[in-house]
Each structure stands twice: as structure tokens, then as C-alpha cells.
NUKOLDO-729256 format. One record per residue: x, y, z of N, C-alpha, C in turn; residue in one letter. Coordinates in steps of 0.001 Angstrom, whole numbers, plus 500000, padded with zeros to 6 digits. Layout:
N
XYZXYZXYZA;...
END
This chain:
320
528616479446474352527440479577473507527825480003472088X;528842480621471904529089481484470402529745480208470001X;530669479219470368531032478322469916530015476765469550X;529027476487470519527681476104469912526616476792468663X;527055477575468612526264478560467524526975478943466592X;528102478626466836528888478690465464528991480162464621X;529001481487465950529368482354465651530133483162466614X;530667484492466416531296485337467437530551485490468694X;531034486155469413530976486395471240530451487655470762X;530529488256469737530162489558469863528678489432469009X;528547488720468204527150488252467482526315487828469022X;526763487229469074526051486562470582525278487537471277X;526181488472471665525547489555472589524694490636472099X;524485490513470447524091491721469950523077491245470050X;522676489662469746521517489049469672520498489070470490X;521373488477471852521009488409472958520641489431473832X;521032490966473421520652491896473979519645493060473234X;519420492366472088518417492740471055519030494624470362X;520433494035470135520813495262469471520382495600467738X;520370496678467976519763497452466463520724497666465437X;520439497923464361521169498540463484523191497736463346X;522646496433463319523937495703462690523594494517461968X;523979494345461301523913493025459581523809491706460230X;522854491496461172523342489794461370521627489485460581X;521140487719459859520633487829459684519468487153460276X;518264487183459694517345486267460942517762485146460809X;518171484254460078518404482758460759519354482703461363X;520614483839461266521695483470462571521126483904463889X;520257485541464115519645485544465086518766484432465466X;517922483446464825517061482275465539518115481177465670X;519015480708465154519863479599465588520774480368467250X;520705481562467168521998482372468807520604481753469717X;519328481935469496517653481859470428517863480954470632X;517823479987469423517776478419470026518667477492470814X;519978478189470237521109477452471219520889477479473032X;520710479709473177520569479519474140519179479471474993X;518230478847474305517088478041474814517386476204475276X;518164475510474666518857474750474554519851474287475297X;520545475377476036521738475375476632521355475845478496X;519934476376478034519352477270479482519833478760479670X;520132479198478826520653480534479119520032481317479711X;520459481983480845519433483302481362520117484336481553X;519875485705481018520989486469480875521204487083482237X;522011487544482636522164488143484052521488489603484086X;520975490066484912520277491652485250520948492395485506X;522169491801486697523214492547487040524262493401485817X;524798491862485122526138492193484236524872493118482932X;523834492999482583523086494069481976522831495174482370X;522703495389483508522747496541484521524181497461483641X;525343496485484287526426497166484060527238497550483112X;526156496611481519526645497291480561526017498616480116X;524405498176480189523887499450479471523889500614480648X;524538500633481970523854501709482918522795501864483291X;522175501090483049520530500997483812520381499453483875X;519409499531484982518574498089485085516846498478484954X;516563497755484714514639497375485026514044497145486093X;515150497123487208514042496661488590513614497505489571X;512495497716489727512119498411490806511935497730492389X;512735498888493108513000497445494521511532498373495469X;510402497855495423509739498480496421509444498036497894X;510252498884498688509902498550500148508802498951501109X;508494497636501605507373497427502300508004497551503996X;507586498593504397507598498350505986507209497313506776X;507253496861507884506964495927508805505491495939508924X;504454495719508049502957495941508408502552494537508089X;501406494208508643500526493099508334499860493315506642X;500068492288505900499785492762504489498200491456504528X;497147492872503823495696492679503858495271492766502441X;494251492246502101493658492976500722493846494287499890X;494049495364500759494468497003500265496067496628500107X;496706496208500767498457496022500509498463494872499436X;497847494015499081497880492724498212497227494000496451X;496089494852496923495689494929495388496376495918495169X;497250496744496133498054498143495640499201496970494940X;499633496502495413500902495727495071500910495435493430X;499370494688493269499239493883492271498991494962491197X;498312496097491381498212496643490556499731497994490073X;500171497872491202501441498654491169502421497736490086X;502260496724490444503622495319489445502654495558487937X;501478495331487458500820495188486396501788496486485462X;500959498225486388501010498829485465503090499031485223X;503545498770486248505010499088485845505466497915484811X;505118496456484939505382495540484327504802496030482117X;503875497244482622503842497629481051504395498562480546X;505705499151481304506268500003480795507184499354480883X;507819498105480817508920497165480993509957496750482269X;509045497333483215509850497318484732509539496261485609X;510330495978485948509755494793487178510087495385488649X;509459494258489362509055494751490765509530493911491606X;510789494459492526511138493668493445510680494178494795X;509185493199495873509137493504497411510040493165498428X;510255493983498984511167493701500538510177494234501287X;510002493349502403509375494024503912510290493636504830X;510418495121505183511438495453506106511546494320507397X;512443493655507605512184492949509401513810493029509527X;513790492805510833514899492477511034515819494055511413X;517295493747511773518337494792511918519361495156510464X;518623494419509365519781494706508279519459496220507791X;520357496578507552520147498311506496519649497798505451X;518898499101505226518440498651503432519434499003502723X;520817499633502917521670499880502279522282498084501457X;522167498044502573522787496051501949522001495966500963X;520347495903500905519872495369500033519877495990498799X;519811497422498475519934498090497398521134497949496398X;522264497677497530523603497630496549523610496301496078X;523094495587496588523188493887496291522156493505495039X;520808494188495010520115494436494061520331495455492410X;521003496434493000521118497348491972519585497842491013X;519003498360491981517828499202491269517899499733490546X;516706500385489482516923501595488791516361502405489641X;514989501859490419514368503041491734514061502330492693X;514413502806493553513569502322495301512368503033495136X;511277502333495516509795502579495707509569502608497183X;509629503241498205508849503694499442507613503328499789X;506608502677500339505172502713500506505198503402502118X;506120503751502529506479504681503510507575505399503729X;507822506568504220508654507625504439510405506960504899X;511450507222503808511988507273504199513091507621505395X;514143507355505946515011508108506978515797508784506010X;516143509782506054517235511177505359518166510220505131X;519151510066506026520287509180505633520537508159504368X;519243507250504431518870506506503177518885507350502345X;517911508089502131517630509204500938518798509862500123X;519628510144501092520689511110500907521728509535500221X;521793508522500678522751507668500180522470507051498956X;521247506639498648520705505811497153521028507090496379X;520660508816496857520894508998495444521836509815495257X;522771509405496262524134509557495858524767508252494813X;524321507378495007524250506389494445523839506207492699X;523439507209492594522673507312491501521350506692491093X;520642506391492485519262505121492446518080506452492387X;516982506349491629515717507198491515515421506749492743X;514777507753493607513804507345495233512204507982494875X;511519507334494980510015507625495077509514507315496380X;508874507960497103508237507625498326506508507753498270X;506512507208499431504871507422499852504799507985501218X;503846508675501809503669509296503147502351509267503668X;502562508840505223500847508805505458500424510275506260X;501088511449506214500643513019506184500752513573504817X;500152514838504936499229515911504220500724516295504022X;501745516629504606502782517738504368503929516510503309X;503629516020502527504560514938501692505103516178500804X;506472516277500395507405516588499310507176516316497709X;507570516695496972507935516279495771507979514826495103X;506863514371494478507178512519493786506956511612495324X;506156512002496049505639511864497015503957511446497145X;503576510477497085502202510398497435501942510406498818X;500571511229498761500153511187500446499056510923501280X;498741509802501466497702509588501907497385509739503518X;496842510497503866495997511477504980495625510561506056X;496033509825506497495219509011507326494718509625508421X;494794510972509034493357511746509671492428511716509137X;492512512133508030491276512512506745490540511538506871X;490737510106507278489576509060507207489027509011508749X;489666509421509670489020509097511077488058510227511101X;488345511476510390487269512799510472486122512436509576X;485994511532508576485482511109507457484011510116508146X;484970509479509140484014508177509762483255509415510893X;483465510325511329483222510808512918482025511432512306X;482093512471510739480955513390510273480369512318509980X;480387511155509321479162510275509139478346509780510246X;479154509303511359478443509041512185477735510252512995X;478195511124513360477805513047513517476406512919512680X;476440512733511501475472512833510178473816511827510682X;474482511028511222473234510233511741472853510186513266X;473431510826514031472484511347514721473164510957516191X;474632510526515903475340509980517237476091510841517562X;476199511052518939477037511754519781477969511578520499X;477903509931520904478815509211521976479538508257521091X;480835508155520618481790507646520103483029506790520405X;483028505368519945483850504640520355484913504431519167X;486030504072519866487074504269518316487778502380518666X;487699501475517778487731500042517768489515500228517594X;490210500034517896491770499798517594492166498847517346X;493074498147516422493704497059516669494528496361517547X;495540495646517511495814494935518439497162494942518055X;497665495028516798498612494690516529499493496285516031X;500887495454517030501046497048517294501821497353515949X;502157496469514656502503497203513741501947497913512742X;500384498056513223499577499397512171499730500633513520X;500147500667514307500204501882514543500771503154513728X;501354503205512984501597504413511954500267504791511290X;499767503591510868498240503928510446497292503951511845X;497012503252512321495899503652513567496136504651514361X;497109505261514656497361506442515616497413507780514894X;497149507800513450496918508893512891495372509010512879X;494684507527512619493123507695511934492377507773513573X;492629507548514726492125507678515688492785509756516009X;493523509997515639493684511522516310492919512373515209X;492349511240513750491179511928512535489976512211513408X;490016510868514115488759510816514949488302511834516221X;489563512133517141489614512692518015489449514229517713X;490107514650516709490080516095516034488270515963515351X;487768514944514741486431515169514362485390515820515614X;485576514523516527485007514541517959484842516358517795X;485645516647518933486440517789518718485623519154518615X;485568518768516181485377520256515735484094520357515917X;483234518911516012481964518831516275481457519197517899X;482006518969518827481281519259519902480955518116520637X;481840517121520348481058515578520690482101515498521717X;481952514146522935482854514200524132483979513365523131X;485211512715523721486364512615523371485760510785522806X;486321510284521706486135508824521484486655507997522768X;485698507140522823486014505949524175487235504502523234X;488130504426523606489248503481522738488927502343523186X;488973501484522093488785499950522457490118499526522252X;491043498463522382491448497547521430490679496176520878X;490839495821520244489664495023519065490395494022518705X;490347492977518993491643491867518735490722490901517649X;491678490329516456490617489743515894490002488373516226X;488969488187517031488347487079518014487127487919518383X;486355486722518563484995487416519179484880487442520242X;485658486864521527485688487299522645486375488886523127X;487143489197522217487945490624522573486786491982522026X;486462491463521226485448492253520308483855492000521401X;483334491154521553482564491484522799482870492384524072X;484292491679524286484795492837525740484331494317525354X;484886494783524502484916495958523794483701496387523723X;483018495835523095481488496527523085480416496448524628X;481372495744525532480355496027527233481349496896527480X;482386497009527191483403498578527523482598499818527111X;482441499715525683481453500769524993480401501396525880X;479461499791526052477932500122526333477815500382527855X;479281500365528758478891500644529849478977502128530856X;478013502359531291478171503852531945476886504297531517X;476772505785531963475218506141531503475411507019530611X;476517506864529942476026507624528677476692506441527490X;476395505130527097476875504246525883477238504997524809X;478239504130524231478459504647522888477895504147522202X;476731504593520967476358504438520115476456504304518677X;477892504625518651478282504180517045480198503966517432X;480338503238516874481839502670516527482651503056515390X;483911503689515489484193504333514158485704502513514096X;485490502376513272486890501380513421488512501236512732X;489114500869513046490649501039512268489990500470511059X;490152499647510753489696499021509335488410498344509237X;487863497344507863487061496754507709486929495467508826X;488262494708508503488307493367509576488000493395510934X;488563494755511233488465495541512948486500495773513272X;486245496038512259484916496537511996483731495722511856X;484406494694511139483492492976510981483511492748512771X;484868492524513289484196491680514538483830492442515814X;483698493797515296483159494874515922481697494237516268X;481040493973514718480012493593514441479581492102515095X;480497491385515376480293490453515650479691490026517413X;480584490847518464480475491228519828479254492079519508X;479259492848518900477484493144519097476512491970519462X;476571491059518258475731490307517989475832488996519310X;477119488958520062477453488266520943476868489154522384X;476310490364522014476072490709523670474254490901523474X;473620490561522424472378490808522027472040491899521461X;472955492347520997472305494354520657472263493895518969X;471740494530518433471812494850517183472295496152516653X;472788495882515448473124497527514940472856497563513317X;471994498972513168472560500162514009471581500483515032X;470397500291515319469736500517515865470424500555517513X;471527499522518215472019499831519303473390500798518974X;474418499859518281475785500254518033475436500466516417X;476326501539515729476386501977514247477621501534514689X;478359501213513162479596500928513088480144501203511081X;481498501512511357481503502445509976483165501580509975X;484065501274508831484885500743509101485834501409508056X;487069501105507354487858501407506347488291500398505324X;488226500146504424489098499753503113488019499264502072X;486563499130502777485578498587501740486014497033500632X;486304495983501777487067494856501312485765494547501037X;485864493087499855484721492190499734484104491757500783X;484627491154501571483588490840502688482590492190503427X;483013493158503586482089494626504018480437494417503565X;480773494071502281479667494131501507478714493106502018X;479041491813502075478646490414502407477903490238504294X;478299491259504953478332490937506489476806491246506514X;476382491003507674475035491207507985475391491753509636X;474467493568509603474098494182508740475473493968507255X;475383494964506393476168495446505317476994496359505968X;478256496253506016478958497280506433479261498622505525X;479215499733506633479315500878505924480978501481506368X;481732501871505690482973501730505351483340502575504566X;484687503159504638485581504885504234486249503405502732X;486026504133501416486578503705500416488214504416500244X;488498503566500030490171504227499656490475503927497828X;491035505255497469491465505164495740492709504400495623X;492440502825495905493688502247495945494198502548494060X;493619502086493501493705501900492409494605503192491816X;493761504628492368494816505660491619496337505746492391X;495926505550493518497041505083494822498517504595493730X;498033503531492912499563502621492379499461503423491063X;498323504215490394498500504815489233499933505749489264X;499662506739490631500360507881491020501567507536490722X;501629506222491893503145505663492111503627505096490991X;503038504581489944503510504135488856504060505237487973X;503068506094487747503441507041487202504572508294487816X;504808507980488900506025508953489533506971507966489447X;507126507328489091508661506549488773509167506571487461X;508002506562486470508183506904485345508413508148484620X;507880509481485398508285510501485196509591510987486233X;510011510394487121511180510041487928512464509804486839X;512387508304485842512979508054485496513427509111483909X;512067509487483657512044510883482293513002511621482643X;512520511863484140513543513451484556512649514694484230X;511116513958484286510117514800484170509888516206485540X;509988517404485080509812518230486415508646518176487028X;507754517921486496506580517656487561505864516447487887X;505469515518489031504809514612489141503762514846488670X;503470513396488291501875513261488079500599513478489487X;499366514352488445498612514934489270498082514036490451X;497700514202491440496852513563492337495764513211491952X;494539512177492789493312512529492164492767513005493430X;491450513881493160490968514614494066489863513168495086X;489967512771494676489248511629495557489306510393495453X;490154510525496836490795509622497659490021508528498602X;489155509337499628488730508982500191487282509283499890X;486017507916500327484608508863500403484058507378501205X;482803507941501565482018506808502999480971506281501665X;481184504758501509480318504494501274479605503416502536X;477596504277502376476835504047503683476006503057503066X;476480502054503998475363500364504224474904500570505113X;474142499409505778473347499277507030473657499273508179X;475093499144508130475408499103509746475174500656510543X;475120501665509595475116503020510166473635503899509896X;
END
């Protein structure tokens, strides 16, 4: 390229790496642009990595989960706001038997992003490594540059609402798929501890498969015995739609037979008939946090950025 451009290897790179404070002038800097526009040049991340000691990429790992609307707009809004402080965003979801050690060294991060709890070992190796680690946690007891989202906090959330209107007998809708269990086996023991502080008998467990035949089973599971359950607390919104749906497949209506209350307040919630009533999640401050703890990560700032105090809240439609 310096020999197409008809200058030094070292002009080249000053150009090309947008160095300051040396005498080249703008038309030799736009003829180094055009050559290597011309030629296809793309500079490497790596060999930039290894001159200046840093790179721009953030490698954020995604655990083995089914990715929904709440994992699609954390994502999107997580890449936006880092993409304006000049960072980019590399996803991995975890599958498979490889270490993430392979992938980090092969990548060369400036930070690993967590959307779940690391293993020590990792932890202890990236930053020996010299890689920033930011995590996320789905308990109350999270560490330092740590976000934590509570997932009891929403099963106790759904149990007082339904408590609030006047139900006593409680069914808890589960999924099917056994890789939200990290999330469903916390928000059902939210539920079970609600039950519980209230005085109510123990939640009756469904699994809830998404089909309307599994979701009917479930609700003659519910409604049978002499004491029915009368309101449905559910893993999520989708779990919660065809909650709604086996209602409507066994003749009952709700809320008047079954109430049903769900989680993530997706577009469709709004749209169902009844209107679903549904635990809101602060996705939005959710990727603020995390954006902003990588960035004060990378400062070497001593304190993370604040939490926001609300996280979670029920917003009540018709189904309840």
C-alpha cells in the first residue's frame, strides 16, 4: 500500500491509525484513504490490539438460554449504547464442551461481558490475563460491577397481586424447556416463599409446553379437585399467553374462572384477549447498568454505576 501511495510504511500507518500531532498533509492523508479503499484494505483488530494495548471489543457471553424479545432488546440496546462510546460487541452463546478460555484468547477482548455468573476459575484466568470481567447475576447477593436481577422478586411480585385480588389457590405455569431453569426455579421458589408469607396452600406446578394441547392439560390439572386453582402465576409472557389459551380450550374464561399474571410485558401481552397482566422488567436500565459498568470498568472507576430502584413492577390488564 505505501508503495501504491507513493509514500512511507510509516506515513501509512499514522494515517491509517488516525495518529495526531505529525506533519503529513490532507491530500497525502486522502490519497493513503483512497488507495486503501481501492485496494480493500481492512485493518486488522488483532495486530491493533497489539500495537496500541487495547482493543474495542466487547466479547459478551450468552449462556445456553432460548433467546426471546427481553434477550433480543437487552442485546440491542446493550450493542447501541456501547457502540457510542466506540466499542463493539461480540455474542457467544455458550453450547457445546469448548472452554471459554479458547474463545477469549482467540478473540482478545478488552472485556468479557457475563449475562450470567461466572465459574471462579474463568474469573481468576481473564484477569490474570489482563481482560476487564463484568458480570450479571440472577440473586440479590451479586458482588462488585455486578448487576442483579432477583428473579424471586418477580414470583413474590405475581403471588401479592394475585393475593391482592382475592385468590387463594395458586397454580405456578412452568416451562418446558429445561434451559430456563436458572430463571424458572428461582421465580417459582418467588412464588412458593409468596404462597408462604401470605398464608396461602403451596402453588400447584404445571409444566406449560408451548401448544395448546399441553396448556389445556394444565389447566384440568389446575381445575381439578375441590379446591381449583384460581389464578395462574406464569414463567413468562409466552408461558402465560397459552396459559390463556387452554382456558379458552376447556370453556372457562378468565379472570372470572382462572386469573393469570405473566412476566416480560412483550408486545403481544398487550394484544391477547383478555389483555394480559404481566411483571414489567427495567430491561432498558438492565443494558444502561451494564453499559455503564464496563465503562467505568475500563476508567478504573471505584464505584459502579448506581442501580435503578425499579426493576420490577405488575402492570394489571384484564386477565387478573
Amino acid at each position: 500500500m505505501a508503495r501504491e501511495s507513493g509514500v512511507s510504511r510509516t506515513t501509512v500507518s499514522y494515517v491509517l491509525n488516525g495518529k495526531t500531532g505529525v506533519a503529513i498533509s490532507e491530500s497525502t492523508r486522502q490519497r493513503v484513504r483512497d488507495t486503501a479503499a481501492r485496494l480493500g484494505y481492512t485493518p486488522s483488530a488483532a495486530a491493533r490490539a497489539l500495537r496500541s494495548g487495547r482493543s474495542d471489543l466487547v466479547l459478551c457471553v450468552l449462556p445456553d438460554w432460548t433467546v426471546g424479545p427481553v434477550i433480543d432488546t437487552l442485546l440491542d440496546d446493550l450493542t447501541t449504547r456501547l457502540a457510542d462510546r466506540g466499542l463493539s460487541v461480540l455474542v457467544h452463546r455458550t453450547r457445546g464442551p469448548r472452554p471459554l478460555s479458547e474463545l477469549w484468547r482467540a478473540v482478545t477482548p478488552r472485556v468479557v461481558l457475563g449475562l450470567a455468573p461466572f465459574a471462579d476459575e474463568d474469573q481468576r484466568a481473564m484477569r490474570l490475563a489482563g481482560i476487564t470481567v463484568v458480570g450479571s447475576a440472577l440473586d440479590e447477593d451479586a458482588g462488585p460491577r455486578t448487576f442483579s436481577v432477583p428473579q424471586t422478586r418477580i414470583g413474590r411480585l405475581q403471588v401479592e397481586h394475585l393475593a391482592g385480588r382475592g385468590h387463594r389457590v395458586v397454580g405456578y405455569a412452568a416451562p418446558g424447556d429445561d434451559r430456563l431453569a436458572a430463571f424458572a426455579d428461582r421465580r417459582l421458589a418467588g412464588v412458593v416463599e409468596g404462597c408462604r408469607e401470605l398464608g396461602l396452600p403451596a402453588p400447584r406446578v404445571e409444566v406449560v409446553d408451548l401448544d395448546v394441547a399441553s396448556a389445556a392439560a394444565a389447566v384440568r390439572g389446575w381445575r381439578a379437585g375441590a379446591d381449583p386453582v384460581t389464578a395462574v402465576a406464569a414463567y413468562n409472557d409466552e408461558v402465560a399467553l397459552g396459559v390463556l389459551a387452554g382456558v379458552r380450550l376447556e370453556g372457562l374464561r378468565s379472570p372470572d374462572d382462572v386469573a393469570v399474571i405473566g412476566v416480560d410485558d412483550i408486545p403481544a401481552a398487550r394484544f391477547s384477549e383478555p389483555a394480559l397482566t404481566t411483571v414489567w422488567q427495567a430491561i432498558d436500565a438492565q443494558a444502561r447498568y451494564l453499559a455503564d459498568a464496563v465503562v467505568a470498568a475500563l476508567d478504573d472507576t471505584a464505584e459502579p454505576p448506581a442501580t435503578t430502584k425499579d426493576v420490577f413492577h405488575v402492570v394489571a390488564r384484564d386477565s387478573t
